[in-house]
LUMNU-806183 format. One record per residue (C-alpha): residue in three letters; y negated, x, z. Coordinates in pm, whole numbers, plus 50000, padded with zeros to 5 digits. Layout:
BEGIN
ALAYXZ;...
***
This chain:
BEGIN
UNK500005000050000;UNK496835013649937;UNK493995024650157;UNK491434996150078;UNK494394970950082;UNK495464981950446;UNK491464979850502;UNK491784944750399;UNK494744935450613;UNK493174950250918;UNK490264924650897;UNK492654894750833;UNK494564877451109;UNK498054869251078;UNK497654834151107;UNK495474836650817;UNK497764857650599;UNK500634833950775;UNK498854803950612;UNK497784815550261;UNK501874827450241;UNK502914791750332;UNK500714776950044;UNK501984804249849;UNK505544795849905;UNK504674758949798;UNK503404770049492;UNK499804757849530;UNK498684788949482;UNK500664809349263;UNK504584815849160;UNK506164848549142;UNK509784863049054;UNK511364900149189;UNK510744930049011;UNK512304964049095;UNK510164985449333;UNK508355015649215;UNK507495045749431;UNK504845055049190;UNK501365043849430;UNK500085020749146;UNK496175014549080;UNK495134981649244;UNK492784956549098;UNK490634931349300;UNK488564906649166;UNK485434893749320;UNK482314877049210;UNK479824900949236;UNK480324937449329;UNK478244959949476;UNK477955001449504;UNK476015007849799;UNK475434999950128;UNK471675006750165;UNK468634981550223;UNK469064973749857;UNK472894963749847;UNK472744949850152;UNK469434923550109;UNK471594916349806;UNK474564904949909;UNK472844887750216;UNK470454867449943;UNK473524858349748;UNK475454848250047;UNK472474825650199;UNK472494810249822;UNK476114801149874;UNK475644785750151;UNK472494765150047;UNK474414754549740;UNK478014746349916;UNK479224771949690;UNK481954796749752;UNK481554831449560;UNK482874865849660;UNK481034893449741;UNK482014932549784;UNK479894960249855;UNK481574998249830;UNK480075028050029;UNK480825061149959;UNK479885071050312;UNK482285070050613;UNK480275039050763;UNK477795019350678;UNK474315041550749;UNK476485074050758;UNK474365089050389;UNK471325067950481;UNK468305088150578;UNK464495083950550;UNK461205093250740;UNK460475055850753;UNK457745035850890;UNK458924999050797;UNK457014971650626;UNK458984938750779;UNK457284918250446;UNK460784917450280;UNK462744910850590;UNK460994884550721;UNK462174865550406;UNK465354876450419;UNK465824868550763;UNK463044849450928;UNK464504844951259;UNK464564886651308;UNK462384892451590;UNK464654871651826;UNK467194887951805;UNK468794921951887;UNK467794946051602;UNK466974982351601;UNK463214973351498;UNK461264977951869;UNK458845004651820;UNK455624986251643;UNK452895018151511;UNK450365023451797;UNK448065046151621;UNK447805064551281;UNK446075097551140;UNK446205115750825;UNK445345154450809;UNK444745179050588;UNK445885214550720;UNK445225247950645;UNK446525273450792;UNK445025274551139;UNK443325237151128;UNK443705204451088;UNK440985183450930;UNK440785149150976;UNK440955125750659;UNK440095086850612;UNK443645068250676;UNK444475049050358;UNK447645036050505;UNK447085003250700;UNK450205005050927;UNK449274973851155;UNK452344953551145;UNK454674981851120;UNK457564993851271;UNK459235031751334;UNK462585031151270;UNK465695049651128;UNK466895034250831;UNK470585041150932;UNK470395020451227;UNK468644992051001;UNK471484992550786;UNK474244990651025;UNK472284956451196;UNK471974945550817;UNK476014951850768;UNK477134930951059;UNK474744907150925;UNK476184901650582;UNK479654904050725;UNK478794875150916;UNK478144855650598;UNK480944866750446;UNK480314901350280;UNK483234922650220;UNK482184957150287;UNK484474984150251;UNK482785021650373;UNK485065049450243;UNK485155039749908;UNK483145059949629;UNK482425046649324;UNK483485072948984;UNK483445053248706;UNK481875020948506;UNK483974995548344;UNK484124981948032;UNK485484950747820;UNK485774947747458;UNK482364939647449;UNK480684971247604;UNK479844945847856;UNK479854958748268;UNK483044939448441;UNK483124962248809;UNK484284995348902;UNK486675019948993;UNK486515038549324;UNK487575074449337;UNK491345087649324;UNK492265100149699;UNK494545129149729;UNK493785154549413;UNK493705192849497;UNK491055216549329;UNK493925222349075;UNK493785189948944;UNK497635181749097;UNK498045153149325;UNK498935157049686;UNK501725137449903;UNK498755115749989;UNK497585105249663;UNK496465071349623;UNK494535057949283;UNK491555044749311;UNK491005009049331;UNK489324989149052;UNK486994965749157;UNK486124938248879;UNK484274903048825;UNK486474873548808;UNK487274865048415;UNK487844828348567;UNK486254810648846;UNK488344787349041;UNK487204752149137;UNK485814743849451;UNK487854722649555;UNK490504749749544;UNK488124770849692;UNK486804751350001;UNK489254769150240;UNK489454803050125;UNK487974824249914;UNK489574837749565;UNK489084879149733;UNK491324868050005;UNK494554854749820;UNK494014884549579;UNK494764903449886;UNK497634887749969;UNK499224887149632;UNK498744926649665;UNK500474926350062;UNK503694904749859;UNK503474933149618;UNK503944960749832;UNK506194944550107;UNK509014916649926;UNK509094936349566;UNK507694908049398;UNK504574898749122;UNK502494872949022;UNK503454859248691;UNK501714819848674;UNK498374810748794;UNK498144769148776;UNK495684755048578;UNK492104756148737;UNK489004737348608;UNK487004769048477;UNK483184775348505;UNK483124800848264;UNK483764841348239;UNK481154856248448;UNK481184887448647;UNK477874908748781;UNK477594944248941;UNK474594954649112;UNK474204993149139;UNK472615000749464;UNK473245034649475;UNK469655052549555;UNK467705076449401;UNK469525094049111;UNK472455071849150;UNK475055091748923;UNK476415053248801;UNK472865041148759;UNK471915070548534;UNK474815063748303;UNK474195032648284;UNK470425037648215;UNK471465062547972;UNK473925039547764;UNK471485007547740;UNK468635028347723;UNK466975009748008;UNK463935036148020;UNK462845028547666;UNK463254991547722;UNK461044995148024;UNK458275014848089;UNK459075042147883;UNK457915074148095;UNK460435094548298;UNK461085093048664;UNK459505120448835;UNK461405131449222;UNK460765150249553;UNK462745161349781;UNK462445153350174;UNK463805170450474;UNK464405155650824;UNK465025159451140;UNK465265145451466;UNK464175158151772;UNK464015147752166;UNK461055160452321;UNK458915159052656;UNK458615129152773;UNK454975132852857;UNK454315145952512;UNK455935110052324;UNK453595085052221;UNK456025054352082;UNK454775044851726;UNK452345073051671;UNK452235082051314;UNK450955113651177;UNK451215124050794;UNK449925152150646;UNK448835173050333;UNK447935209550231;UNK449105236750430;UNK451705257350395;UNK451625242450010;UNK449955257849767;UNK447005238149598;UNK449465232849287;UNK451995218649453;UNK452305180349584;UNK453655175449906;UNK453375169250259;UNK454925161050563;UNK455565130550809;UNK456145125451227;UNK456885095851348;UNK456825088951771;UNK460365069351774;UNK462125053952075;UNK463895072752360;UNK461415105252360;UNK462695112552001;UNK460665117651715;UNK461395121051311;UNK459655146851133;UNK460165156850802;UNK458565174450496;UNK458285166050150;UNK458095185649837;UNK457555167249467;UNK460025183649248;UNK457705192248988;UNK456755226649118;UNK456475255848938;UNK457265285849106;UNK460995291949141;UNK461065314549418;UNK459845282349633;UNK462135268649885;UNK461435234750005;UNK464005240150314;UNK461645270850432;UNK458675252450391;UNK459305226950607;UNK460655258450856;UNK457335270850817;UNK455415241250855;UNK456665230351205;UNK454825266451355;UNK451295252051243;UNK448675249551540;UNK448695215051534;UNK452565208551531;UNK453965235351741;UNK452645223652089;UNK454985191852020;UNK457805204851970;UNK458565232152177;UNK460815227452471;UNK462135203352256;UNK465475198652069;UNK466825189151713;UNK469255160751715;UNK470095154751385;UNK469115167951019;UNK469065159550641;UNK467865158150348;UNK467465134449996;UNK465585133949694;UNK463285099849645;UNK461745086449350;UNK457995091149298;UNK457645077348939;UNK456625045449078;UNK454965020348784;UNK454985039548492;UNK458355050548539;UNK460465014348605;UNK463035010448370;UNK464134973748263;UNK466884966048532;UNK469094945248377;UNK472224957148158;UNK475314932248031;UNK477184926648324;UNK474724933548604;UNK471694951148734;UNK470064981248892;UNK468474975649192;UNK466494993749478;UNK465645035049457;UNK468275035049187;UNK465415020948972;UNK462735031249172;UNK460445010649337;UNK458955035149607;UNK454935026249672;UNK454135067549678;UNK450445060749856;UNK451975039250125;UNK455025066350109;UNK457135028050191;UNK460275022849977;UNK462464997550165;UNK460944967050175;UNK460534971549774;UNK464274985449776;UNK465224954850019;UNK462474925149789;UNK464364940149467;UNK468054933749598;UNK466994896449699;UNK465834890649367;UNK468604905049240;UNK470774883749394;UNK469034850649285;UNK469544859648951;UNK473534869649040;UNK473444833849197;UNK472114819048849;UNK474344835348607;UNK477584822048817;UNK476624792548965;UNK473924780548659;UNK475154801148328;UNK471784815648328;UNK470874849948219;UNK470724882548433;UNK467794891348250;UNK465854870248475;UNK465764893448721;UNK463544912848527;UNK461064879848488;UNK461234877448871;UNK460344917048937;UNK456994911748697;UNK456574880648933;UNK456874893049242;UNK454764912949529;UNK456624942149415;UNK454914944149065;UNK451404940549250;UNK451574970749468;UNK453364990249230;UNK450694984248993;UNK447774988149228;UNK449565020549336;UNK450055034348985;UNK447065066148948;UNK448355081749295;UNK451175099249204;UNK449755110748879;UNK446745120148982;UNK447955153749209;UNK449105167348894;UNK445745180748854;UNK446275200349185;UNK445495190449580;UNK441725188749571;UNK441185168749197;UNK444315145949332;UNK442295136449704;UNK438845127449482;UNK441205104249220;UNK443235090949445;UNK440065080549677;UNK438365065549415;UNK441365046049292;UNK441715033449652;UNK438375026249770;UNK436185023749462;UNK438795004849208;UNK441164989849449;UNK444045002749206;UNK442354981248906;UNK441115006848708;UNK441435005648334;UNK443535034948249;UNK446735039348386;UNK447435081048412;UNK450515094748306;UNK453375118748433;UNK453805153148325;UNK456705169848226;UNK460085158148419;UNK460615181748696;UNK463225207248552;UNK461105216948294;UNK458285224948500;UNK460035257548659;UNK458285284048522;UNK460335314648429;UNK460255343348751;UNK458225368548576;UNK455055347748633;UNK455305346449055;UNK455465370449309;UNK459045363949560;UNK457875343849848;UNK458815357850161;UNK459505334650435;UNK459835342150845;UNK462595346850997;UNK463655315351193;UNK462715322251595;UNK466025295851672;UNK463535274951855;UNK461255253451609;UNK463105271151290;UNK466585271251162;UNK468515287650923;UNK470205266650688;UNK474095270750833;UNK472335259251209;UNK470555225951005;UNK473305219750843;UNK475875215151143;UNK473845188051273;UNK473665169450985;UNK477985163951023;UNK478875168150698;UNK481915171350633;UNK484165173050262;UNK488095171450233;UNK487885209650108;UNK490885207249882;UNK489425182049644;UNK487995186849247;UNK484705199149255;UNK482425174749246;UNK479435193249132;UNK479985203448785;UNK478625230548544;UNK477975219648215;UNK478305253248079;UNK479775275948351;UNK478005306348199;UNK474565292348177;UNK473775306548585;UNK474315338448505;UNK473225339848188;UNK470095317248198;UNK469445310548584;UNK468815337948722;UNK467735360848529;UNK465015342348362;UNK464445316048722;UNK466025339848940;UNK468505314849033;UNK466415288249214;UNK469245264749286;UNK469985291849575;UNK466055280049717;UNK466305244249641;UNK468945229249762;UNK468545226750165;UNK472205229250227;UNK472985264450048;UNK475795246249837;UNK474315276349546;UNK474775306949649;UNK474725341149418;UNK476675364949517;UNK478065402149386;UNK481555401749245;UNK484105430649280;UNK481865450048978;UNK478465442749149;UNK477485415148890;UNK476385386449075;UNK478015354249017;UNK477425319649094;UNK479315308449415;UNK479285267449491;UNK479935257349842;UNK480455220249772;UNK481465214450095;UNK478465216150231;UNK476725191849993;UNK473815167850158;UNK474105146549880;UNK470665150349801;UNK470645147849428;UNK467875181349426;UNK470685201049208;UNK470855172748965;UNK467405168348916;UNK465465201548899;UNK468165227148742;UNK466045239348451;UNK468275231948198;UNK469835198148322;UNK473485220748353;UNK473945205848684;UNK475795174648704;UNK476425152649057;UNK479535131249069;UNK480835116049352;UNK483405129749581;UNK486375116849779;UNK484945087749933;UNK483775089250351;UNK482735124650237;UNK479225140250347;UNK476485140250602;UNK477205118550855;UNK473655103550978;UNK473485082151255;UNK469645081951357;UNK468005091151049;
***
């Protein structure tokens, strides 16, 4: 029996699975005949009405919204949402300050009950630093009505809240591969094989991945009052595996036509969501312009208690940055004497000798930041890219078969630095247009009418100059950006546009000086191994790399000595490492066990040879506060 099946099983009771067998034996709900056994761990298939990859705000607001629509309809569809990490909120991380507007539609009745939103912002400053100061700077934020969270916690409270309505969600489970019908058209997805070596061979605990598809017929409801179509697929695959026997007659059922949907909630630079974008061309159908990234590093610390000011927020720009480079960092006052502070770096830089990881090292010994931390201690760290493209760089969501949704398409509001209440507003609507296609026969692209529609559009819009604007360098970026925000109110006339995509911004080594970064003092900086312990990732080491060279030559031959291999500074977990070989030549060396899942690798190599895919499922950092 396979893993997910067992995982089934385990949240079933007997008397359930007792009762669906007894209306099985009666043949109301389906015949069988004996077959011989085979030892051979086949690949499962399980059919539900919508599926969804990824457990973040995104997926989750999603299948919640589709649920509620059940419910408000008397309607019975299935939902499943697949998450690559070991538990819901295990890969979720994000220096967040949270905008409830999306929630309280979701669910209006939050602030009576027990979530992990208590810490409302008490005061907020922006600053610009230079090396030994810290200037004030008007706050453009407007954080009255927020909340400082972590974003893992949020989506653990949202998890037990769609299970509640039914949601099937099944942490573990990574999602490899898009399928197809006939048609070209989306119908689910297949989760990761479990048990292959580096060599490619499978090990005595091999188990195929599970295929996760729409239903190609929907049963009536008044088969479906008592229980729902995922459930008896489940038990037709327990009859499989325990009394050698297979379904060969389904009875008639009245039929509402062959629809399936698949949201892809998978993030920024979602390795499905790219493909997908790729095959329907869903950049060009949308707003044409690339998406452009950053990369932010976290962590957690407890500090003094008479230092901790619950809800303060402090974000700032400049220092240690150069004027080139966008950028800046975050600290938020949290609950329990803990605070999240982070720093982010926009992944259009130029120098390749830059490290983003010792930036943020260097950052946390400025005058103004120091004093807070010390005596303190880190509790947890990580890192992830995030989308900074914002309006110019939406692509049109929908594809046959389904939709992207959340930072997968990229709706972060880069002046506010806010991306979950767009991530979690895009998954409801989302989910209303699921809702239409299989309850209605409408069409998914819908969704896309909705998004222009919606609250989303108007910020994003408003919000569009920002990021653009800081391409012209720190000071030229401040003067835009202020006039955009207080002079034009984000109405101007022209809408600015993106430079080149991030990995061909590197400029080759010859041009820059090596940077050359303190030492960590092992009291407000780390080296990377120390960081990346208290992240807890952890990989199955004798797996198929899942971090693939295009050309396998190209990092000696191009990296490093034209960039001077700056995959060995970018990525914040020192996955890339060159090192000599028994002739002296150095030689590319991939840790991929100690992968953040960031995405930095397969965004800013310079000549895209990079690829992320995703490995053996429950994999990775394993967040619980971020």
């Amino acid at each position: 029996m396979s893993i997910m099946l067992r995982h089934i099983l385990k949240r079933n009771s007997n008397s359930y699975i007792g009762r669906l067998a007894s209306a099985s034996a009666s043949g109301r709900l389906f015949s069988w005949r004996s077959r011989t056994f085979c030892s051979e761990p086949q690949r499962e298939s399980i059919q539900y009405d919508v599926v969804i990859v990824g457990a973040g705000p995104a997926g989750l607001s999603a299948a919640i919204r589709f649920k509620q629509l059940c419910r408000e309809n008397d309607t019975d569809l299935s939902v499943c949402v697949v998450e690559k990490g070991a538990e819901v909120g295990a890969h979720i991380i994000s220096g967040n300050v949270f905008e409830p507007r999306a929630l309280d539609e979701l669910i209006p009745q939050w602030r009576q009950e027990e979530s992990p939103i208590t810490v409302p912002v008490s005061s907020d400053k922006f600053l610009l630093l230079t090396k030994n100061h810290a200037f004030s700077l008007p706050c453009p934020f407007n954080n009255r009505g927020n909340y400082v969270i972590s974003l893992s916690q949020l989506v653990r409270w949202m998890g037990v809240k769609a299970e509640e309505l039914g949601v099937e969600i099944y942490p573990g489970f990574a999602a490899s591969e898009i399928l197809y019908d006939s048609n070209d058209t989306v119908v689910g997805i297949r989760t990761n094989d479990m048990g292959i070596s580096k060599d490619g061979s499978k090990k005595e605990n091999f188990q195929p991945g599970i295929e996760l598809k729409g239903k190609s017929l929907a049963l009536s409801r008044s088969l479906l009052h008592a229980h729902t179509v995922s459930h008896r697929i489940m038990l037709m695959h327990m009859l499989i595996c325990t009394a050698n026997i297979y379904v060969v007659k389904v009875p008639a059922l009245s039929m509402r036509g062959s629809w399936r949907v698949t949201l892809l909630a998978e993030g920024c630079r979602g390795s499905l969501s790219e493909k997908i974008m790729d095959k329907y061309n869903l950049r060009e159908k949308g707003h044409a312009q690339h998406q452009t990234y950053a990369l932010g590093i976290k962590e957690v610390w407890e500090i003094d208690e008479r230092k901790h000011k619950p809800g303060a927020v402090i974000h700032t720009l400049g220092w240690p940055l150069d004027q080139k480079t966008y950028g800046g960092s975050f600290l938020y006052h949290m609950k329990d004497r803990q605070i999240s502070i982070g720093f982010v770096v926009a992944l259009n830089y130029q120098n390749p000798f830059l490290s983003p990881y010792e930036e943020f090292q260097k950052f946390k010994h400025h005058p103004a930041i120091k004093p807070l931390l010390e005596g303190g201690t880190v509790l947890q760290y990580g890192a992830r890219t995030l989308n900074e493209g914002g309006f110019q760089s939406i692509p049109y969501p929908a594809f046959p078969g389904g939709a992207v949704i959340g930072c997968s398409a990229g709706f972060l509001n880069v002046p506010k630095i806010k991306g979950t209440h767009t991530a979690m507003k895009s998954g409801m609507l989302a989910a209303e247009a699921s809702f239409g296609v299989l309850h209605k026969g409408s069409s998914m692209e819908k969704y896309w009418d909705a998004l222009r529609n919606s609250w989303i559009w108007e910020e994003l819009y408003r919000a569009r100059n920002f990021r653009p604007a800081f391409e012209y360098g720190l000071i030229p970026g401040l003067a835009i950006s202020a006039l955009e925000h207080y002079i034009m109110k984000g109405r101007a006339a022209l809408t600015l546009k993106h430079g080149k995509p991030d990995n061909e911004t590197t400029n080759v080594a010859e041009f820059h000086c090596p940077i050359k970064y303190p030492k960590p003092d092992g009291v407000l900086s780390f080296d990377i191994p120390t960081s990346l312990h208290r992240s807890n990732t952890n990989h199955e080491h004798d797996q198929p790399a899942h971090l693939r060279l295009k050309d396998p030559k190209k990092p000696e031959l191009v990296n490093l000595p034209v960039y001077a291999g700056p995959e060995s500074r970018y990525c914040p977990a020192r996955v890339y490492e060159y090192n000599p070989d028994e002739t002296g030549q150095l030689k590319l060396q991939i840790n991929a066990q100690n992968c953040l899942h960031c995405k930095a690798c397969d965004i800013k190599d310079p000549k895209q040879n990079i690829e992320w895919t995703a490995p053996e499922g429950g994999g990775g950092p394993g967040y619980s506060i971020m």
